[in-house]
N, C-alpha and C positions, 0 to 999 in steps of 0.2 A: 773396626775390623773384628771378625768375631773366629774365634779358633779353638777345634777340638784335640786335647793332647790323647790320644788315644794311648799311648805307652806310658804309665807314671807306676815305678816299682816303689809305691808311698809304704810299702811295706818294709822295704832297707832300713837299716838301725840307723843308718845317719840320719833321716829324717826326722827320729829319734834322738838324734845327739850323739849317736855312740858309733866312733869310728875305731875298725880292726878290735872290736873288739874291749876300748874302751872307752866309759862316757866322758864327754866332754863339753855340754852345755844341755839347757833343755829341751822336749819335744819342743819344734814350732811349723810343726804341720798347720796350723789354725795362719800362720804370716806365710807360710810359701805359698797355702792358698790364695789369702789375700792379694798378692802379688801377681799371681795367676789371674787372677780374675782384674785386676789393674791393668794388665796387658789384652786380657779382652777372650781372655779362656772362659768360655761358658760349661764347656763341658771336658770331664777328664773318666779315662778307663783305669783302673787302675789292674794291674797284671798278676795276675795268680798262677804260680808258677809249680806249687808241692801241696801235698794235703793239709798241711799248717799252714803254707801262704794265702794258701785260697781261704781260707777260715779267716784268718786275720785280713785280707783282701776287703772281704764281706762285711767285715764290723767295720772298717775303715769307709766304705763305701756307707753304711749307714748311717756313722755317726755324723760323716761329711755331707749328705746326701751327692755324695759322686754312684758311678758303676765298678765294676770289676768283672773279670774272668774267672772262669773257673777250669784247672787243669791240670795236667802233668807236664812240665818241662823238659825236655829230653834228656836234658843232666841229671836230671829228677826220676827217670824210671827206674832205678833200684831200688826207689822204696814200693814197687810195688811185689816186685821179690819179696820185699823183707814183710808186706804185709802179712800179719798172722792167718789170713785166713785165703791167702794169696790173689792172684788175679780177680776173682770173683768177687770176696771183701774188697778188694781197692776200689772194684769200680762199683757198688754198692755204696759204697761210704762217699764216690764222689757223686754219686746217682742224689743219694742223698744230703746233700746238700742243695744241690741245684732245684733237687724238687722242693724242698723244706722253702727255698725262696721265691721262685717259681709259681709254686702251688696257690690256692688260697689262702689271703692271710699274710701271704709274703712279701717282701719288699719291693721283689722285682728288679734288685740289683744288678744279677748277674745277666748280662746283656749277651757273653760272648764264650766261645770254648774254647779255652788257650791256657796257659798258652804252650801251643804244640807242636812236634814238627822234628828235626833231626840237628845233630850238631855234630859234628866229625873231624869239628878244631879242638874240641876238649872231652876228646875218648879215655881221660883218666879219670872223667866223672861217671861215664857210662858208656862201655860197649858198643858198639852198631847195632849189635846182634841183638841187645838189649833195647835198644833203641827201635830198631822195626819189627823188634818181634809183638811192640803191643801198637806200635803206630795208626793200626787199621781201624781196632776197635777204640782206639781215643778220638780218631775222627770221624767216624759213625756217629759220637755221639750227636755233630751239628744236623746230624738229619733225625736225630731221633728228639733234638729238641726243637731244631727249625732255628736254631741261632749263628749269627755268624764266627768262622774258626777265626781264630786271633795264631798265625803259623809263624813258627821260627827253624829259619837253615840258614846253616851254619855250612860253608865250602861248597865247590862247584859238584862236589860227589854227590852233599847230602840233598844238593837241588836235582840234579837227575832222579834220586832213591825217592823224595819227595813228591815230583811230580808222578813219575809211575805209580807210586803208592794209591796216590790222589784218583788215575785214572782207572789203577785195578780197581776199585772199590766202588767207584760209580761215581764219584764225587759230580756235583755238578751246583751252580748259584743258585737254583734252585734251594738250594738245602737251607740258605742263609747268608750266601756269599763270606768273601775270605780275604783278608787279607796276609800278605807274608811281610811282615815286621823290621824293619832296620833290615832291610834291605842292601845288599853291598855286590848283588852280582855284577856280571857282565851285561851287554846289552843285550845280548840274545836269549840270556836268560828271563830277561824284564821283557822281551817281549812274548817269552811263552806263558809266561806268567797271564800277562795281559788279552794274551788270546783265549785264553783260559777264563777270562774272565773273574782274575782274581786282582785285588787292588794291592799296591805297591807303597810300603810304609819307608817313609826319608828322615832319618836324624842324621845328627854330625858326624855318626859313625859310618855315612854312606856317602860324606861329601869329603873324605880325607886326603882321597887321593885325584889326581886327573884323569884316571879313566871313570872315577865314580862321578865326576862332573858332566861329561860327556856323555852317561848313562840317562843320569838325571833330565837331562836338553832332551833325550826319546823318549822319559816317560810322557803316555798320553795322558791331557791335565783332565779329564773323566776319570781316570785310573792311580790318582797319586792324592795319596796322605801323610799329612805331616805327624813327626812325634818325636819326643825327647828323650824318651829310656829313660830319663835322670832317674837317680843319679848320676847314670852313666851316658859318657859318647856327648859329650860337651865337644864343641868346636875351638880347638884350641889354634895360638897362632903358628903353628907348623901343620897347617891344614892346608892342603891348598886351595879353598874355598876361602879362607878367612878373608883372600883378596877382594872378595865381593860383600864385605862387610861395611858399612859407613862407620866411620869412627862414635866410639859408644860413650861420649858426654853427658855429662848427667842431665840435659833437654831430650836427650836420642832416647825413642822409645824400646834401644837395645839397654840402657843402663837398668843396673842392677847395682844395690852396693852392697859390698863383699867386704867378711873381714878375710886376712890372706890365710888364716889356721883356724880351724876350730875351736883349738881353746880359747880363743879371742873372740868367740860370738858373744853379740850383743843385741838383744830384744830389735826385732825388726828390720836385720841385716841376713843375707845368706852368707853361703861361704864358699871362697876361689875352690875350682874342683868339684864343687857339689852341682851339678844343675839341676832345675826344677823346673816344672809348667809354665812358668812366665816366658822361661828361657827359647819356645816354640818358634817368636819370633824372630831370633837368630836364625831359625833355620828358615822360616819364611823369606826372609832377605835373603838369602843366598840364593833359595831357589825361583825366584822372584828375579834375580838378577841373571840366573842360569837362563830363564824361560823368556828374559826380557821381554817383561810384562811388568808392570806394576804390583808391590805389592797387595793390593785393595785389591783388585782382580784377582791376583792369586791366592789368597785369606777365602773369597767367599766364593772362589769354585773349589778348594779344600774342607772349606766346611760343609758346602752340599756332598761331597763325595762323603765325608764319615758319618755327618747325619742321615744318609740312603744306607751307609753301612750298619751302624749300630744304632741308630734311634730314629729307624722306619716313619714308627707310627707320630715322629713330632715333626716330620717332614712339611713344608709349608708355614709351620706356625711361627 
């Protein structure tokens, strides 16, 4: 089976070691990968969320040879207020990067425009007003580079403010197609999405409840991608998906071995709570089981759908 995690926030301190703020073992970005790649991850996006995210994104994406996005987070638009040179410098500075990579010479990391979009479950990081007052010109960018948006909403408001946004501005696949990320709407929402011709991102954090199950069963399997957020939106056992889990023995190609706290890591173990890119296949089994279909089936029509999404040109190979 071959699977693209297209969400990995490799940029959180924990992957670093360091939880809330304090260390507690060492990087081992170098074994989460490994493990990623033992479960059959070929390829990972890693998510650039602030003007430091996206920079650290980028070096992470090079040093790994993975990809990344580049963007402002909805939670994230107040630093573009606080940029000193304001709206203009923000996006200069993020103009500049993308071309710096982009251009000749450059790595070619940055595959994607994200990550963008609205959140209106945590208006005490940022405003609405703040929020769509730059929305338009952060997603222009995907037609001024011809890359695909990597989109996040957040409540059934910010998906109405989202899609209109989308349509005032001309939005159309053309530009580089899109997907909306950890996904948790309704189904009528996944289906405008879908008619829209935009693709539909599933982690644990969209399989929590029974209407997001019964969501998932109407995404069309042309229109759905898998991803893990990790560190966040692990599928925990008060999920109601977990039900469609096979017990994870250490033969099951769900096991992972975990120490239960981080202070307790040990060279080539994760840790409970933490998920990471290996972890894709949990969510493939569930939705594999949702779809009742086989997993194999369902791994290599999800990996055609993110390689048409973000690595076009290795399409076929």
């Amino acid at each position: 089976m071959r699977f693209a995690d297209i969400a990995v926030n490799l940029t959180d301190p924990m992957y670093a070691g360091t939880y809330v703020g304090r260390p507690k073992h060492a990087c081992d970005i170098p074994q989460v990968l490994a493990r990623a790649r033992d479960k059959g991850v070929q390829k990972i996006l890693i998510s650039g969320t602030s003007a430091a995210d996206n920079i650290k994104a980028l070096k992470l994406a090079k040093e790994y040879d993975l990809h990344c996005t580049a963007g402002c987070h909805p939670t994230s638009t107040p630093e573009i207020d606080a940029h000193p040179s304001g709206f203009e410098g923000y996006m200069q500075d993020l103009r500049g990067l993308i071309d710096s990579d982009r251009g000749e010479g450059g790595s070619k990391r940055i595959i994607s425009i994200g990550e963008i979009g609205l959140d209106y479950d945590r208006l005490h990081y940022s405003p609405r007003e703040t929020q769509l007052k730059y929305l338009p010109d952060l997603l222009k960018l995907s037609e001024e580079y011809r890359l695909p948006l990597f989109l996040h909403g957040r409540s059934s408001e910010s998906h109405v403010d989202l899609v209109r946004v989308l349509k005032e501005i001309g939005w159309s696949p053309s530009w580089g197609g899109a997907v909306l990320h950890s996904f948790t709407g309704t189904i009528s929402e996944m289906k405008e999405l879908v008619n829209m011709g935009i693709y539909v991102g599933i982690n644990g954090c969209g399989l929590k409840l029974e209407e997001n199950l019964e969501m998932v069963k109407q995404i069309p399997l042309d229109h759905l991608i898998l991803e893990t957020d990790g560190p966040w939106c692990s599928i925990t056992t008060s999920h109601a998906s977990h039900k469609n889990l096979p017990p994870a023995t250490a033969e099951s190609d769900l096991f992972i071995q975990r120490v239960s706290k981080p202070a307790k890591w040990q060279d080539g173990s994760g840790v409970k709570g933490r998920q990471e890119p290996a972890d894709i296949v949990v969510v493939a089994h569930v939705v594999a089981a949702l779809k009742g279909i086989s997993i194999e089936e369902l791994s290599e029509k999800v990996w055609e759908n993110s390689m048409r999404l973000f690595w076009p040109s290795e399409v076929g190979q």
